[in-house]
Every structure is written in C-alpha cells, then in structure tokens.
C-alpha positions in Angstrom: 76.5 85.5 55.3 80.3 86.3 53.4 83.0 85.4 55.9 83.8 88.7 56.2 80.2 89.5 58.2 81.2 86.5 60.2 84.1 88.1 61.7 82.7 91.6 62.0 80.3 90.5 64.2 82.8 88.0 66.4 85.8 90.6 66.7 86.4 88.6 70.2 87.9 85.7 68.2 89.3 87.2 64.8 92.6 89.0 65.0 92.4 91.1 61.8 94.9 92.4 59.4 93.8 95.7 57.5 92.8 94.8 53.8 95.0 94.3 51.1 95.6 96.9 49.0 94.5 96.5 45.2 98.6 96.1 44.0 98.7 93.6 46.6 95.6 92.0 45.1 96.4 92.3 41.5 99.9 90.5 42.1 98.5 87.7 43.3 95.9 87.3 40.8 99.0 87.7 38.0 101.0 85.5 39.9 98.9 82.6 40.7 98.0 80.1 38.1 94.3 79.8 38.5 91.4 82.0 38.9 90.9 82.2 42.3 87.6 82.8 44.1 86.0 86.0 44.0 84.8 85.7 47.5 88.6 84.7 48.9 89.8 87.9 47.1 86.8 90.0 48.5 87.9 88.8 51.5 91.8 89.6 51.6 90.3 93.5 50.7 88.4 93.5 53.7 91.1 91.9 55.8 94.6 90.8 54.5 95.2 88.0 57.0 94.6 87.1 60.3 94.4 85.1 63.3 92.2 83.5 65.6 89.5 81.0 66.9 86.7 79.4 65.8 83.5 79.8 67.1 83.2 78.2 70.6 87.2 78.8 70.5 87.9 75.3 69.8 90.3 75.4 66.9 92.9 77.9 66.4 93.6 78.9 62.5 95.8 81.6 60.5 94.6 83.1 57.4 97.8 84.2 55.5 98.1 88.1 53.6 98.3 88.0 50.2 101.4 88.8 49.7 102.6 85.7 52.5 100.2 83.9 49.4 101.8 84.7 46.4 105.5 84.1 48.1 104.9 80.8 49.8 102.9 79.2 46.5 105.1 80.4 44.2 108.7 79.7 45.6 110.3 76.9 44.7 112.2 76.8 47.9 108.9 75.9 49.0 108.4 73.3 46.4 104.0 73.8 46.9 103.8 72.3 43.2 106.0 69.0 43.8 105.0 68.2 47.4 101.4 69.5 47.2 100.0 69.4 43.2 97.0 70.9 43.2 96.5 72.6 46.3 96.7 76.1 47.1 97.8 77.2 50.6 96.6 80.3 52.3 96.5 79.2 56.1 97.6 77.2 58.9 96.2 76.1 61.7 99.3 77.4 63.9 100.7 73.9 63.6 101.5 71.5 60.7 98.0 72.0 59.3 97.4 73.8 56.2 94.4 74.9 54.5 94.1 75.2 51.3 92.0 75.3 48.1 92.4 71.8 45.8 92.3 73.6 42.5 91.8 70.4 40.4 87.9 70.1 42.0 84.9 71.8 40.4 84.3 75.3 41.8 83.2 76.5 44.5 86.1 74.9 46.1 85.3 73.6 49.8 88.7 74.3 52.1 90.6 71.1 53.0 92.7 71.1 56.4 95.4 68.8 55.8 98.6 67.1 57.6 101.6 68.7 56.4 103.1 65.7 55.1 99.7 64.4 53.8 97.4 66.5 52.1 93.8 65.4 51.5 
C-alpha cells in the first residue's frame, strides 16, 4: 500500500493539501541535486503537503509542499548543506524535528526523524 492509499482511507488524521501541480513538480526536480524518489514525487501530485497524526494519534508530523521543499533546501539563509550535508528536509514534526531523506545511503531511502541540532 503507497502512502497515498494510507491517507485516503484515514482522512480523520491527514490534513491534506491538493496536489502539486506538474511546474511545481518539475522545479523541484531541476532544483534539487539528487534524484529524488519516484514514490515521494507521486506523492506531492496526489497531495502537496499536509498535516496530521499518526495512526493511533500519537505523533503529530507536517509534510511540507513542494515548493516550501525546493525554498527551504536550497536557501542559503537556511544553510541545509552546511548544518545538515546530506539530508534532505521535507517535514517536521511541529517541533524541532525534521524528517528527511539522507541522500548519501543506498536507495530506497528510509526517512530519519532527527533533533534539529543533531541529525541522525
């Protein structure tokens, strides 16, 4: 089951965005350095960000939109490169957390939930 199904069927917990559009899609593929996973970009088209709770409502997360994406790893006001080599951000978990890809592992890439001051 994709994560999308997941949330289609558990509405009660997942505060969806609409999906991305393909421009939106297409500048973050050109704008990231690595190939990113098909099933993460499948995923923005169905729903470009979001918010909510796992299941059981224990933990609380944020799944950024693209575009939030390509900004936040990108800007060097946010310095992603220098403070977190590697990784690539596209969530919180409405706190300090971050998730993120690490982009120097072998595909697929598990997400890590990190400390932001120490990532994984």
């Amino acid at each position: 089951m994709t994560l999308a199904e997941v949330l289609q069927t558990n509405q009660k917990v997942w505060n969806a965005k609409p999906g991305a559009s393909e421009e939106a899609l297409d500048a973050l593929r050109m704008g990231i350095r690595v190939e990113l996973p098909e099933e993460y970009l499948e995923f923005l088209s169905f729903c470009n960000g979001g918010d909510g709770w796992t299941e059981g409502e224990q933990d609380y997360f944020i799944l950024y939109p693209a575009e939030a994406v390509l900004y936040f790893n990108t800007n060097p006001d946010y310095a992603i490169e220098e403070f977190y080599p590697g990784y690539f951000i596209f969530g919180s978990d409405g706190s300090n957390g971050k998730l993120a890809f690490k982009t120097t592992l072998l595909k697929p890439w598990k997400v890590h939930l990190f400390d932001s001051y120490e990532p994984a």
